[in-house]
C-alpha positions in Angstrom: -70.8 190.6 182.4 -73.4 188.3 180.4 -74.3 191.6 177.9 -70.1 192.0 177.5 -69.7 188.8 176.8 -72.6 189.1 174.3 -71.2 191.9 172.5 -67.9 190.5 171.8 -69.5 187.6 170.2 -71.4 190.2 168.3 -68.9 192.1 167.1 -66.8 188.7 166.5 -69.5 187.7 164.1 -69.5 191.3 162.4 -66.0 191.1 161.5 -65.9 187.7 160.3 -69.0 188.8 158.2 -67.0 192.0 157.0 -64.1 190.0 156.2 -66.4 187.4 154.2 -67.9 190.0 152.3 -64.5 191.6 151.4 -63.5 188.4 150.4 -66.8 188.2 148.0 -65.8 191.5 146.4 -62.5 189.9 145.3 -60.8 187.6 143.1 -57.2 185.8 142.5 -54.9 185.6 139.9 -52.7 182.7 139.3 -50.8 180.8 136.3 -47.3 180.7 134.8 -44.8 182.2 133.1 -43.2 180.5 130.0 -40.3 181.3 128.1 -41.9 181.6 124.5 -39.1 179.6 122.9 -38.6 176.3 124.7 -41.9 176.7 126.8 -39.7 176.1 130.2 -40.9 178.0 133.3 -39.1 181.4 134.1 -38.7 181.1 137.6 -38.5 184.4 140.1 -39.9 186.8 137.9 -41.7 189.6 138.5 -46.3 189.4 137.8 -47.9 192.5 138.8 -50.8 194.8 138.0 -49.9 197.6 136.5 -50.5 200.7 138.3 -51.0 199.2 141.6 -48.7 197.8 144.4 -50.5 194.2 144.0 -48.0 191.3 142.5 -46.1 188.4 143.2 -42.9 186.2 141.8 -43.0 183.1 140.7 -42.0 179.5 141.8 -39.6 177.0 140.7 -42.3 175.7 138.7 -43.0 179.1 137.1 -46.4 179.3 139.0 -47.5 183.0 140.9 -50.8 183.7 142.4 -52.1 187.2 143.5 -54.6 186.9 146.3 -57.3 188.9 147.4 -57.8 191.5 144.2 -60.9 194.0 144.1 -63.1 193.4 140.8 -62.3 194.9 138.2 -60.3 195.1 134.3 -56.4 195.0 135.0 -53.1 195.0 132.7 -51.2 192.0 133.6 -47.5 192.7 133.7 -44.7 190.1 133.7 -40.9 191.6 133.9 -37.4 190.4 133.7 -34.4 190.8 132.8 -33.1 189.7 129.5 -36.8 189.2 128.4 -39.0 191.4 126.9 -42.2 192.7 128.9 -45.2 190.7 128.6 -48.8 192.3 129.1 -52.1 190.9 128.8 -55.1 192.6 129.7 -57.8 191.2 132.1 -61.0 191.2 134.1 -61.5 189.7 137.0 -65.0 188.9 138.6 -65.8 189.4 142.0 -65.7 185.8 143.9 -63.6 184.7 140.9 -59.9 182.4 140.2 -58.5 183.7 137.0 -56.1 181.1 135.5 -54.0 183.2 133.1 -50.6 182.1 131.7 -47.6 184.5 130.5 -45.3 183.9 127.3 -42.0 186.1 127.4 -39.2 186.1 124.7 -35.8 186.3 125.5 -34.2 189.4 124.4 -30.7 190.4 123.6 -29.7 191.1 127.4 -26.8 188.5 128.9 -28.1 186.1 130.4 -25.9 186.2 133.5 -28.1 189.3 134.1 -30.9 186.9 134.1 -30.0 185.2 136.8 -28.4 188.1 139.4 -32.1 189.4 138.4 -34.3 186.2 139.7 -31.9 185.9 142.7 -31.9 189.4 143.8 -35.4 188.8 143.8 -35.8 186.0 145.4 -33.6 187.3 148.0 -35.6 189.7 149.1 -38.9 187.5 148.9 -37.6 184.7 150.5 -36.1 183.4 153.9 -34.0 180.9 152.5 -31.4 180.7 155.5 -28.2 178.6 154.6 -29.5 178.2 151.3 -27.3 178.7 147.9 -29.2 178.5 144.6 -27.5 176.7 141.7 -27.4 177.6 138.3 -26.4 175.6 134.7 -24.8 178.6 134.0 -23.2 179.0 137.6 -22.2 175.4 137.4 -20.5 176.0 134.0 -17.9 178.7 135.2 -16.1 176.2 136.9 -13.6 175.2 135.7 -14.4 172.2 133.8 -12.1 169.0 134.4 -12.3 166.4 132.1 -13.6 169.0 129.9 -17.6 168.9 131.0 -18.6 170.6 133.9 -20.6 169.2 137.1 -22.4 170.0 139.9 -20.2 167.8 141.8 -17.2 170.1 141.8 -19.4 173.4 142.1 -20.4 172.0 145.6 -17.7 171.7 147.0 -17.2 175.4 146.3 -20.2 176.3 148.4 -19.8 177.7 151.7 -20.0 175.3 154.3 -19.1 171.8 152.6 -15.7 170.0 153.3 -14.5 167.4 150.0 -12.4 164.8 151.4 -10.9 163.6 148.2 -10.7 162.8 143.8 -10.9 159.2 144.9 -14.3 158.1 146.5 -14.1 161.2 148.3 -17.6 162.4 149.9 -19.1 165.8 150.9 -19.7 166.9 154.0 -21.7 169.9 154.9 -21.5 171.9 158.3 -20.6 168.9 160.3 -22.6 166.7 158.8 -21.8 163.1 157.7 -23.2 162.1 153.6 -25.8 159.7 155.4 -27.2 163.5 157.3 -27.8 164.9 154.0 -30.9 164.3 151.6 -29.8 164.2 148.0 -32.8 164.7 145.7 -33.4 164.3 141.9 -37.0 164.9 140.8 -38.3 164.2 144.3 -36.4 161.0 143.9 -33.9 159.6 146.8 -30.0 159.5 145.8 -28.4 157.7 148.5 -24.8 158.3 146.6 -24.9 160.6 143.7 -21.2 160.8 143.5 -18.9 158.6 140.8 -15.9 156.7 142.7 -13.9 159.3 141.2 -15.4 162.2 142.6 -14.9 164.7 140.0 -18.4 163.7 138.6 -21.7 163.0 139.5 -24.9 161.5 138.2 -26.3 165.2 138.0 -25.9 166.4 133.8 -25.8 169.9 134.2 -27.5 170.8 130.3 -30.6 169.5 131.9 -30.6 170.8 135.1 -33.1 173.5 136.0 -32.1 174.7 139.2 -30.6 173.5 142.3 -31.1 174.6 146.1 -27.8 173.8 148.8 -29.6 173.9 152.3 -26.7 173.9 154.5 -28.8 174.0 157.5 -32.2 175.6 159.2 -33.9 174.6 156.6 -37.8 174.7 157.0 -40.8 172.2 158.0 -41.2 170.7 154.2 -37.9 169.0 154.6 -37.5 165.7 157.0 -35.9 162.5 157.3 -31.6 164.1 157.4 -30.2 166.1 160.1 -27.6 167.6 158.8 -28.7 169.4 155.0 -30.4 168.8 151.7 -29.4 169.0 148.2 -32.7 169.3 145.8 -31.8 169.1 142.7 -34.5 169.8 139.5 -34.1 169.0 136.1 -35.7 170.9 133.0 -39.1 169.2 131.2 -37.2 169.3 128.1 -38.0 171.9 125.3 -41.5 171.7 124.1 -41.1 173.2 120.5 -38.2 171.4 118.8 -35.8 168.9 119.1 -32.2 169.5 120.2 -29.8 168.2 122.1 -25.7 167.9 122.9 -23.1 164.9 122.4 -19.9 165.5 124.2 -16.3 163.6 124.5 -12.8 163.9 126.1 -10.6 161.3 127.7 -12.6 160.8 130.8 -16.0 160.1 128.9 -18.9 160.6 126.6 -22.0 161.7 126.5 -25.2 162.7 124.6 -28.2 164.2 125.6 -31.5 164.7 123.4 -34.8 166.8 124.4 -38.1 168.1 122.4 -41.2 167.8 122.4 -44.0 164.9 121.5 -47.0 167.5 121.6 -46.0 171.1 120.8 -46.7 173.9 123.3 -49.9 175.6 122.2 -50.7 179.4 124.3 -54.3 177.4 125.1 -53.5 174.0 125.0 -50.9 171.3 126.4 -47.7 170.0 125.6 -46.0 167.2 125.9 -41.9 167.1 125.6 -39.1 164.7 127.0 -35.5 164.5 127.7 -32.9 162.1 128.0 -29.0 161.7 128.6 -26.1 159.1 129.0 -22.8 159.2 129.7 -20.4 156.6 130.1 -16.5 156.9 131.3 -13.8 154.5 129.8 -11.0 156.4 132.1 -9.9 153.0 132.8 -8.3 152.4 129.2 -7.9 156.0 128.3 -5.5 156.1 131.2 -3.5 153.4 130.3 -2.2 155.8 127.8 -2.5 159.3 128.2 -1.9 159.3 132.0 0.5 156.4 132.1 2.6 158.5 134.3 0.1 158.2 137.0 0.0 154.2 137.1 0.7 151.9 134.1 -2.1 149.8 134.7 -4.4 152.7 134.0 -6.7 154.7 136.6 -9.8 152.1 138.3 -12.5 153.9 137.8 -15.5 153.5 135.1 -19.1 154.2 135.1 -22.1 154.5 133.3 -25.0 156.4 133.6 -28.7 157.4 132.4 -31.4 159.4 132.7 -34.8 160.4 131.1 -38.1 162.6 131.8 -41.6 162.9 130.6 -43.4 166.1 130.5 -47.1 166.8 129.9 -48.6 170.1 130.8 -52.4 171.1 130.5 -54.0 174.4 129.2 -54.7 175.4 133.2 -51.0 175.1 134.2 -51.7 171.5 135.9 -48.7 169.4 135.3 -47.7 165.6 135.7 -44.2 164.0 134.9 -42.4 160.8 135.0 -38.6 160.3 135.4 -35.9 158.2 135.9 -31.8 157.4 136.3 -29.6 154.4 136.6 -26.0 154.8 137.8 -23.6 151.8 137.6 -19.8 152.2 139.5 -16.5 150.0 139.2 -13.4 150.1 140.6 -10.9 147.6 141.0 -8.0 149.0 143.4 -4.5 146.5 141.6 -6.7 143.8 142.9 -6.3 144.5 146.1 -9.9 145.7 146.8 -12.8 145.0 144.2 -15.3 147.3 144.9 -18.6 149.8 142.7 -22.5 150.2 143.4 -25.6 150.0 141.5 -28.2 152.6 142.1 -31.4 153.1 140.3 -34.9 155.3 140.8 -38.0 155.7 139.3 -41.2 158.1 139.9 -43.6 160.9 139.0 -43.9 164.3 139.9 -47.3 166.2 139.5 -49.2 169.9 140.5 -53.1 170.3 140.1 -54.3 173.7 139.5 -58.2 173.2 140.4 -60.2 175.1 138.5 -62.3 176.5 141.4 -60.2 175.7 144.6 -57.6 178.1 146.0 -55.6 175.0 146.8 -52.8 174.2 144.6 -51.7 170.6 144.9 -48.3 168.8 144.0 -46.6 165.7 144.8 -45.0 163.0 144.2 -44.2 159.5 144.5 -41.1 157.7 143.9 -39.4 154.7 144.7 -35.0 154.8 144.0 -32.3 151.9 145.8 -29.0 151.3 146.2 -26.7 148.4 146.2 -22.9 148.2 147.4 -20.3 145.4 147.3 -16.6 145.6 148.9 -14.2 142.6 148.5 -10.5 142.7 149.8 -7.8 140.3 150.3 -9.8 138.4 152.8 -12.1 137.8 150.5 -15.0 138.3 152.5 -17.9 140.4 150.8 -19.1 143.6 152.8 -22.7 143.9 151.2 -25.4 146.7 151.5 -28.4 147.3 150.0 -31.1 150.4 151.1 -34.4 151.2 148.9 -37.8 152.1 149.0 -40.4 154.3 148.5 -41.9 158.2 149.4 -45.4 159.7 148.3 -45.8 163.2 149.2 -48.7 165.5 148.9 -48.5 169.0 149.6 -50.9 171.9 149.9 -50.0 175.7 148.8 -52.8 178.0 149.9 -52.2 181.9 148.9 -52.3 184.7 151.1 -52.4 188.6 150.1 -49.1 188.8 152.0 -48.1 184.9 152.1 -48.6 181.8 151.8 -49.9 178.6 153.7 -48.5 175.2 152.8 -49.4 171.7 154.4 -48.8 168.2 154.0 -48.1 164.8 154.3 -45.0 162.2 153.4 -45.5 158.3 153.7 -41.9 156.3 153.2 -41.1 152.6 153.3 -37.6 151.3 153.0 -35.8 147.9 153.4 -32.2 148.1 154.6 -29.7 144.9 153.9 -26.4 144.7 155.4 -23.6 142.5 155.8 -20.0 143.3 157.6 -16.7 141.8 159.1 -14.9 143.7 161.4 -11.0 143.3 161.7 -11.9 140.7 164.1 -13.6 138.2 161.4 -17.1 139.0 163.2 -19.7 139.2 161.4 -22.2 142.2 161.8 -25.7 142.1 159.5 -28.5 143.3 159.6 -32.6 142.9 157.5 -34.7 145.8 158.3 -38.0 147.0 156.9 -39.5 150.3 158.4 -41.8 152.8 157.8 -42.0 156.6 158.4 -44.9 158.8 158.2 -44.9 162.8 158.8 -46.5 165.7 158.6 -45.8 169.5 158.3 -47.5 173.0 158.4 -45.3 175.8 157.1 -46.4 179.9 157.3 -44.7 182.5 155.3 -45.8 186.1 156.4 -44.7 189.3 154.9 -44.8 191.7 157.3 -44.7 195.5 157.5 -44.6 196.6 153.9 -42.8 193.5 153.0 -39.6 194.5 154.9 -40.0 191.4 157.2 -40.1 187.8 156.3 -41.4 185.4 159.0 -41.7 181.2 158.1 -42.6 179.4 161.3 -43.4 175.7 161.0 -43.8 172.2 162.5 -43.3 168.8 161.5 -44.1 165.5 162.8 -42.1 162.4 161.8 -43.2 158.7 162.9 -40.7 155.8 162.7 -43.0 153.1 162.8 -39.8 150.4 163.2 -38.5 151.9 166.4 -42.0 153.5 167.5 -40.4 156.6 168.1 -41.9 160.5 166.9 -40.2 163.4 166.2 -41.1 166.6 167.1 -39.4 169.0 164.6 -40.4 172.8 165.4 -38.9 175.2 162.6 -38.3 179.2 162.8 -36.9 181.3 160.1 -37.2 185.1 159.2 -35.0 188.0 157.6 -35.3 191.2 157.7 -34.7 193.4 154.7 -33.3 196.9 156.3 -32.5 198.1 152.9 -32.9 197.1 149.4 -29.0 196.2 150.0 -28.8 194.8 153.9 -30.8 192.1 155.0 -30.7 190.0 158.1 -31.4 186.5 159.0 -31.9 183.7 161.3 -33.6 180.5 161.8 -33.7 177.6 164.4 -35.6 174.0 163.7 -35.3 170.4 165.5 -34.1 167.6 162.7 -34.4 163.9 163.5 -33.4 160.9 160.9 -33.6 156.8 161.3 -30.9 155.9 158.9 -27.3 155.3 160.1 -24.4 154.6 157.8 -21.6 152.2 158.6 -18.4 154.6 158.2 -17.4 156.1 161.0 -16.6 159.1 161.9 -13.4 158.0 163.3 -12.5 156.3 159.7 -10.1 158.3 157.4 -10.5 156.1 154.9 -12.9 153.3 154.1 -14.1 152.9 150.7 -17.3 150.9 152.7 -19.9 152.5 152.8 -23.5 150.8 154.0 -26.6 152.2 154.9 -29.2 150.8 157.5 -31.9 151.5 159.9 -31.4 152.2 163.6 -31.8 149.0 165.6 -34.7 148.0 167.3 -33.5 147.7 170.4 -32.6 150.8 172.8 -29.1 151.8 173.4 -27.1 152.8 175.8 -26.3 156.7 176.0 -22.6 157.6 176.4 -23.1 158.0 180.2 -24.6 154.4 180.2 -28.1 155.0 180.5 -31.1 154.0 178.3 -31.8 155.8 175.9 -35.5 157.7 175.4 -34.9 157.0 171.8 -33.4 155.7 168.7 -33.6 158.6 166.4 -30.4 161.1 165.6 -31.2 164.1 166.6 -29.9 167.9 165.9 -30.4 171.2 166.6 -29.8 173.9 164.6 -28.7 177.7 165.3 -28.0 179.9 162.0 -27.7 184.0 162.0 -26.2 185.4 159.2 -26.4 189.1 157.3 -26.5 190.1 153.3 -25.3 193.1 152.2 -25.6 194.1 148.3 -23.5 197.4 147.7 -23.6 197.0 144.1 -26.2 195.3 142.2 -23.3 193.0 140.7 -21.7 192.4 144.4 -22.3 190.5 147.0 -21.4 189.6 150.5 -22.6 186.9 152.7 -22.1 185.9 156.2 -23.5 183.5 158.1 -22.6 181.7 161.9 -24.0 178.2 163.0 -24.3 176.0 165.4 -25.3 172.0 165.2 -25.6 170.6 168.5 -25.9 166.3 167.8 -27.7 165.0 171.2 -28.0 161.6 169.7 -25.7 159.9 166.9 -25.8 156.2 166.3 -22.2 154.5 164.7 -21.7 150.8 164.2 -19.2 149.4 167.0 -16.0 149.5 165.8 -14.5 148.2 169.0 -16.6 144.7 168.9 -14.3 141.9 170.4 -17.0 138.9 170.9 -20.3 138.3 169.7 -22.2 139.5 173.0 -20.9 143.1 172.6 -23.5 145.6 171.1 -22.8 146.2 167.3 -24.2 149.6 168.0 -22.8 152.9 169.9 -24.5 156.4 170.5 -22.3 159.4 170.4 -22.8 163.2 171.0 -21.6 166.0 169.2 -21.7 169.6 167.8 -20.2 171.6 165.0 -20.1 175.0 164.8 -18.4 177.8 162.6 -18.8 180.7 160.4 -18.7 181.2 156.8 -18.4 183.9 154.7 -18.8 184.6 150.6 -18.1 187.2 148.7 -19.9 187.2 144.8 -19.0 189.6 141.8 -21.3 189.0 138.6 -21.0 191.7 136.2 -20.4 191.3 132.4 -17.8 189.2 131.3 -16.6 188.7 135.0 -17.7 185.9 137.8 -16.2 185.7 140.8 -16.6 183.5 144.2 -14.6 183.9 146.7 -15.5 181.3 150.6 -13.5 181.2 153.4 -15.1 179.0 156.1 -13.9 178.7 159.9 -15.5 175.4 161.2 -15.2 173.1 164.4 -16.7 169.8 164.4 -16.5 167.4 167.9 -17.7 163.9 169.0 -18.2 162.6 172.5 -18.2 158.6 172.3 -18.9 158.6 176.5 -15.1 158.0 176.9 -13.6 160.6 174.8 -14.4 163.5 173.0 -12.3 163.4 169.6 -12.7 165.5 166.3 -14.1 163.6 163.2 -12.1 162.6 160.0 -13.7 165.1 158.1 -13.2 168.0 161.1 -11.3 171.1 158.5 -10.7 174.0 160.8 -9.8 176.4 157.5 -11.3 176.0 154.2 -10.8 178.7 151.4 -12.0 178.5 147.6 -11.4 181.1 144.9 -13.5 180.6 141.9 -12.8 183.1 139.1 -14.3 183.3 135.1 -13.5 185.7 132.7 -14.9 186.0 128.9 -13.6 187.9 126.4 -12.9 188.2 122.4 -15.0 190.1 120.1 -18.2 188.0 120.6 -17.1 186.5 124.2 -17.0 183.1 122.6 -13.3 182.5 125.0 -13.4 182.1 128.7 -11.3 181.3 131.1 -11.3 179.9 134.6 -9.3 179.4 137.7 -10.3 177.5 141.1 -8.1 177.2 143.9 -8.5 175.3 147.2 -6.8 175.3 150.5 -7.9 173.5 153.3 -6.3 172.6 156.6 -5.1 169.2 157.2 -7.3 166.3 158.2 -7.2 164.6 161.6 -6.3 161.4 162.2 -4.8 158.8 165.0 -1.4 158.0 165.2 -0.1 154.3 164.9 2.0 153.4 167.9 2.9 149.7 167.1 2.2 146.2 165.8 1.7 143.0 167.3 0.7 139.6 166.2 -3.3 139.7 166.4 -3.9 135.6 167.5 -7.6 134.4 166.4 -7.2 131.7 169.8 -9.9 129.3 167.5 -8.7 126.8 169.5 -9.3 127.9 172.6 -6.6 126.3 175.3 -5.6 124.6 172.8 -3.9 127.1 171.0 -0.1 126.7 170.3 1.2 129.9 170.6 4.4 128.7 169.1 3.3 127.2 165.9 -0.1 129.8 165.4 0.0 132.3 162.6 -1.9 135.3 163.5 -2.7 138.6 161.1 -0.8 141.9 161.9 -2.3 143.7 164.2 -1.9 147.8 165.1 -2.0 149.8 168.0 -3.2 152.6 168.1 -2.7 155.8 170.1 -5.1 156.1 172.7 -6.4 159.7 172.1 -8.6 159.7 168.6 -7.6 161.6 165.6 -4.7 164.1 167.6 -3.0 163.9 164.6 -3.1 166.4 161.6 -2.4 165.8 158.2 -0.2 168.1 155.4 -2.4 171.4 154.3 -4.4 170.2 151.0 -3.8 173.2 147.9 -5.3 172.6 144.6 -5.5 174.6 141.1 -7.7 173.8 138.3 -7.7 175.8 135.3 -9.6 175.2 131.9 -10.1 177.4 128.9 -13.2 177.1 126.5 -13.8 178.6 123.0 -17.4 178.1 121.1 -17.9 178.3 117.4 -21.9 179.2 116.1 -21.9 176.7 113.1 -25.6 177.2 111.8 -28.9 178.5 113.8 -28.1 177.3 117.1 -25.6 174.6 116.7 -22.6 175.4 118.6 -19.1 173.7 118.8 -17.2 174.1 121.6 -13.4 173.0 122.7 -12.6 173.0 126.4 -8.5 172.7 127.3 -8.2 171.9 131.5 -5.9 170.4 133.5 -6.5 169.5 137.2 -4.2 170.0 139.5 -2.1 172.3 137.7 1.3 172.9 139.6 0.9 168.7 140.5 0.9 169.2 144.7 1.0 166.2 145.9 -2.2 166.1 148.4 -2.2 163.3 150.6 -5.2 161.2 150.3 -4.2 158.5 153.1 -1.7 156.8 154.6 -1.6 152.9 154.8 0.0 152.1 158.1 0.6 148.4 157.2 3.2 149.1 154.2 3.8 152.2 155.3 3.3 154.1 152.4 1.8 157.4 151.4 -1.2 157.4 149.0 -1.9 160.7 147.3 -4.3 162.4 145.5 -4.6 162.5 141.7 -1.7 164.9 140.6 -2.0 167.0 137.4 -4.3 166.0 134.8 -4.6 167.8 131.8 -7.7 167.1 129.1 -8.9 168.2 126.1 -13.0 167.8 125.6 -15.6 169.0 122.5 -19.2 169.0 122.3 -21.9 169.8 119.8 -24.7 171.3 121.1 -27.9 171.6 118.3 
C-alpha cells in the first residue's frame, strides 16, 4: 500500500506540473470597450478571437478578460448591436497579460436594439435570479409625470414590488419592509431615496448608467438587508465634450452638465465630470394650477444635487469621487411638520495591475440621514442613522469563470427619539460595527449551457456580538437559446431595524436604529440565540424568448423571516420592553411578459403575493400585504422621424389590510396617581381597536397615467422636447388612509395634468 500511496502522489505532482506548464504556454487578454464618442463603457458586449470559440462579455464597467489563451497573433473582435465592429490585431506571448482597449462607434441601428442585444446576452451569461436590469432608456418609456421621468415610478412597475402611495408612500419588494432593502448610489448608502411625494426620487435618470432590481436570492457580494437590493450606477460623464440638459414643468426644475477636464486619448487618460440639480416649488405652483386639489397648495418641496469625478488611466485602472444631498419639506395644514436631510460622499476605484491576474475595485463611502416629525403634541420624533463602508473586492478570471473575493468594514451611529400614544418616551444612541466577508464562484459548465454561482459570506455585528452565516446558491440552465431555467437559495441576516411597523397603515415616521444590545424574547417567550433578522430565501423561475423581441418571465418565491425585530407598540409603563421579535414569511409568484421591437415597448406584471406575521399572539397580515398586483406599461413612437411617443401605464392592486376601529373611550394619563379626580380630569381620546390585526381590506387601488412627448433636432445635437401627462387620468379616487379620529377619508392625489420642456445640448 506504501508504493500506491507513492504513486498517487506521483502522478498528483505530474498533473499539477502538466497544468503549470499549460499555463506557461498561455496568456490573457483583458481591457475595455469604449464607446468612441463619449468614451463611456459599453457594457455586455460581445470580445472574441476571431476564428476560435475563445471570448467573453463585458462588465458594468466595460471590462472583459479572456483567460487561458495559447501563444500566438489573434484578431481581436468586439460586436454589438447598433455599433460598428471593432477589430485590432494582436500577439500574445506565452506567460503573458495583454491589456488592450476597444473603441466602437455607434452606428445608425435603434438603439432600443442596443439594449435587447446586451440583455439577451447577459441573459444567457449570467445567473442573475430575481434580478431586473434598468435602463435610461427603459426608464424613459414611462410615462413621464410631471413631465421628467424617474426611476422611482419605473419600480414600482417591476415584478415583485408593492407602492403604497403618491404621498410618502414607500416600496416594498417581495415581502420586504424599505429598512430590508439596500438602496445604492455609487457604492454609497441611501437610507431613503424617495421625495415625500413619491413620484420622484433622488435618482436623475440622464445620468444613470444602469441599474440592477434584486428582488431576492441575490448572491454572496451583497449583505447587510434581508429582503432586496437596488444598485443603482451613474455614468462618468462624457469625456470628449461638454453637454448637458435643463428641464422645467410645474412640479420642478432642473439642469444637468457633463464633459470632460482631460479628453479621452486611445493611449492615455481622461478625466470628465458630471453634475445635476433639481429643485421642486410644487408648493406654490399648486396654489394655482391645481387649486382644485387644496387651496393652500400641495406640501411638498425639495431640493436636490449631485456630482461625479472621473479619471481613467491608459491601462483601464479607474478611480472616481461622488456625491448627493437631498433636502425634504412637508408641512401637512400644520397639523404635522415634518422632511429629512440626507447626504453622502465617497470614491469608487478598480486597479488593473499590470502583471497580476487580480483585478481590484472598491470603495469607500460614508452617506447619513436625518428625520424630524412634529404634530399637535408638539413633541419632536427625531432620527438620525449614518456611517461609513470600505469594500475591497477581488475578480480573478477563469477560462470558463470567474473567482471573486472580499472584504466590507461598516461603522454606523444610530440616534433616535420617540413618544408613543402613551407620552413615553422611547430613544435610543448606538454606535456599531460590522465586518464581513464573501467568496463567490461562477462556473460555466458543459459547453456553457449551465451556469452555477455558489458562495458564502460571513457578517460580524460587533455591537451585538453576533455572526452570520450567509450560504448562497444560484444556477440556470440554458436548454435552448430561447428556454432557460433558474433557481437559487442564500441565508440573509441585517442589524438595522426601522421604527414603522408593520402593523402601521400610515405613519409618516420613519426612524432607523440598531438592534438592542440586550437579548429578546422570541414569540414563544424564550431567549433568543440572537439579535440579527434573519431570512431565507427560495426562488425558481423559467425564461422563455420565442422571439428575439419577446419575452416571458416567471418566477415563484419564498421568504421565510425566523427573526424580525419591531419597536413595541403596545408599551404601557416604562418597565415593558421597547422591543418585540416577530416571525414571518411571504411568498408568491410573479410573472412578466416584455415586447421590444421597433417603435413598440411593452410590459406587462401580474404578481400573486402572500405576506404573514406571527407576533407570538397572533398571526396577522402586514399593511403592505397586496394579494393581486397588475401593471401595464405600453410606448409607442411614431411620425416620419419617430420624434412622437406615446405612453400608457395602468395599475390595479388589491386593497390594503387594515384593523377595524371598534370604539372610543376617554384615555386618563392617572399623573396623579390616587389622587386623580376622575370627575374633573381631561384625558385624550382614545380608540379601541378590534382585536384581530389588519382583518380589514381596503377599496381596490386603479390608476392611469398617460403622457405624450415630441422632440425637435435644433442644431448638432441639441434637442427640444415638450412632454403633455397627466396622472391619474379618469381622477379615481384611491384611498390613501382613513383617519379614524375625524372620521374622514384621505385619498390619493386625483388627476394631475402637466406640461414639461427640456433642452438637451
Amino acid at each position: 500500500m506504501p508504493g500506491k500511496s507513492l504513486l498517487n502522489c506521483l502522478l498528483s505532482l505530474i498533473g499539477l506540473f502538466v497544468c503549470l506548464l499549460a499555463n506557461a504556454q498561455t496568456g490573457d487578454i483583458r481591457g475595455f470597450v469604449y464607446d468612441k464618442d463619449s468614451g463611456e463603457p459599453i457594457l455586455f458586449t460581445n470580445v472574441y478571437l476571431e476564428g476560435t470559440t475563445m471570448g467573453a462579455s463585458t462588465d458594468i464597467e466595460g471590462l472583459y478578460a479572456i483567460s487561458q489563451v495559447p501563444a500566438g497573433d489573434y484578431t481581436l473582435v468586439s460586436t454589438y448591436v447598433g455599433y460598428d465592429t471593432a477589430r485590432v490585431a494582436i500577439t500574445l506571448k506565452a506567460g503573458q497579460i495583454l491589456n488592450q482597449k476597444l473603441f466602437i462607434t455607434e452606428s445608425g441601428v435603434m438603439l432600443t436594439a442596443v439594449e435587447i442585444s446586451a440583455a439577451k446576452q447577459e441573459a444567457k451569461t449570467e445567473v442573475r435570479m430575481s434580478s431586473i436590469k434598468v435602463s435610461p432608456k427603459q426608464i424613459e418609456k414611462i410615462p413621464s409625470v410631471g413631465g421628467e421621468p424617474d426611476l422611482a415610478q419605473y419600480l414600482q412597475v417591476i415584478p415583485g414590488v408593492v407602492f403604497t402611495g403618491d404621498q410618502g408612500g414607500q416600496l416594498y419588494i417581495r415581502g420586504g419592509s424599505p429598512i430590508q432593502t439596500k438602496m445604492l448610489l455609487d457604492g454609497i448608502t441611501v437610507y431613503n431615496p424617495f421625495h415625500s411625494i413619491g413620484l420622484f426620487s433622488i435618482f436623475e435618470t440622464e445620468i444613470i448608467k444602469n441599474v440592477d432590481v434584486m428582488t431576492g436570492g441575490f448572491g454572496a457580494e451583497h449583505g447587510g438587508r434581508i429582503s432586496a437590493v437596488v444598485d443603482v450606477a451613474t455614468k462618468d460623464g462624457n469625456k470628449n465634450e461638454m453637454g448637458g440638459k435643463i428641464a422645467a414643468s410645474p412640479f420642478m426644475v432642473k439642469g444637468i452638465l457633463e464633459g470632460p477636464i482631460s479628453k479621452l486619448k486611445e493611449n492615455g487618460t481622461s478625466i470628465s465630470y458630471v453634475a445635476a440639480v433639481k429643485h421642486s416649488y410644487l408648493d406654490q405652483t399648486s396654489k394655482t394650477l391645481y387649486e382644485y386639489i387644496d387651496p393652500e397648495g400641495l406640501p411638498f418641496t425639495f431640493t436636490d444635487f449631485y456630482g461625479k469625478l472621473s479619471m481613467n488611466s491608459n491601462s483601464g485602472s479607474k478611480f472616481s469621487l461622488s456625491g448627493y444631498s437631498q433636502k425634504d419639506q412637508v408641512d401637512y395644514n400644520g397639523s404635522s411638520l415634518f422632511g429629512w436631510d440626507a447626504f453622502g460622499g465617497g470614491s469608487n476605484f478598480i486597479i488593473v495591475p499590470g502583471a497580476s491576474k487580480v483585478i481590484i475595485d472598491g470603495h469607500f463611502s460614508y452617506s447619513q440621514y436625518s428625520m424630524e416629525l412634529i404634530e399637535a403634541d408638539q413633541k419632536p420624533r427625531t432620527s438620525t442613522i449614518g456611517g461609513f463602508n470600505l469594500d475591497l473586492v477581488c475578480s480573478y478570471f477563469l477560462r470558463n469563470g470567474d473567482i471573486k473575493y472580499g472584504i466590507n468594514v461598516g461603522g454606523f451611529a444610530t440616534t433616535f427619539e420617540f413618544f408613543n400614544a402613551l407620552g413615553l418616551k422611547i430613544d435610543q444612541n448606538e454606535n456599531t460595527t460590522e465586518l464581513g466577508g464573501f467568496l463567490k464562484y461562477k462556473g460555466i459548465l458543459a459547453n456553457g449551457k449551465l451556469l452555477i454561482e455558489p458562495g458564502l459570506r460571513l457578517n460580524y455585528y460587533a455591537s451585538l456580538s453576533d455572526v452570520g452565516f450567509e450560504p448562497r446558491f444560484g444556477m440556470k440552465y440554458n436548454a435552448s437559446n430561447k428556454l432557460r431555467f433558474k433557481a437559487a437559495t442564500g441565508i440573509y441576516t441585517q442589524n438595522f431595524i426601522s421604527t414603522k411597523s408593520d402593523q402601521d397603515v400610515v405613519n409618516l415616521f420613519t426612524g432607523f436604529l440598531s438592534a438592542p444590545e440586550e437579548r429578546l424574547l422570541d414569540i414563544e417567550g424564550n431567549k433568543s440565540n440572537n439579535n440579527l433578522q434573519t431570512a431565507y430565501h427560495f426562488i425558481g423561475g423559467v425564461e422563455f424568448e420565442p422571439t428575439r423581441s419577446l419575452t416571458f418571465n416567471v418566477e415563484s418565491y419564498y421568504k421565510g423571516y425566523p427573526q424580525l425585530i419591531n419597536i413595541n407598540r403596545d408599551k404601557l409603563f416604562p418597565t415593558d420592553p421597547d422591543y418585540v421579535t416577530e416571525e414571518g414569511n411571504a411568498y408568491g409568484i410573479d410573472f412578466l411578459a416584455k415586447y421590444d421591437f421597433k417603435n413598440w415597448y411593452v410590459w406587462g406584471v401580474y404578481s400573486y403575493s402572500f405576506v404573514n406575521r406571527d407576533n407570538g399572539r397572533q398571526e396577522y397580515p402586514p399593511h403592505f400585504d397586496r394579494r393581486h398586483n397588475l401593471n401595464f406599461l405600453g410606448a409607442y413612437n411614431f411620425g416620419p422621424a419617430l420624434n412622437w411617443e406615446f405612453s400608457v401605464r395602468w395599475n390595479l392592486g388589491s386593497g390594503f389590510p387594515f384593523t377595524k376601529t371598534q370604539g372610543f373611550y376617554e384615555e386618563l394619563s392617572f399623573n396623579d396617581g390616587l389622587n386623580t379626580d376622575l370627575n374633573t380630569a381631561n384625558g385624550n381620546l382614545g380608540i379601541l381597536y378590534e382585536d384581530e390585526l389588519n382583518r380589514g381590506q381596503l377599496p381596490y387601488y386603479h390608476r392611469m397615467d398617460l403622457s405624450l412627448k415630441k422632440s425637435w433636432v435644433l442644431f448638432g445635437d441639441s434637442q427640444l422636447e415638450a412632454i403633455a401627462s397627466a396622472t391619474n387620468v379618469y381622477d379615481r379616487a384611491n384611498i390613501f388612509y382613513f383617519d379614524r379620529v375625524r372620521y374622514d377619508r384621505v385619498n390619493q392625489l386625483p388627476l394631475l395634468p402637466s406640461l414639461g420642456v427640456s433642452l438637451t445640448f
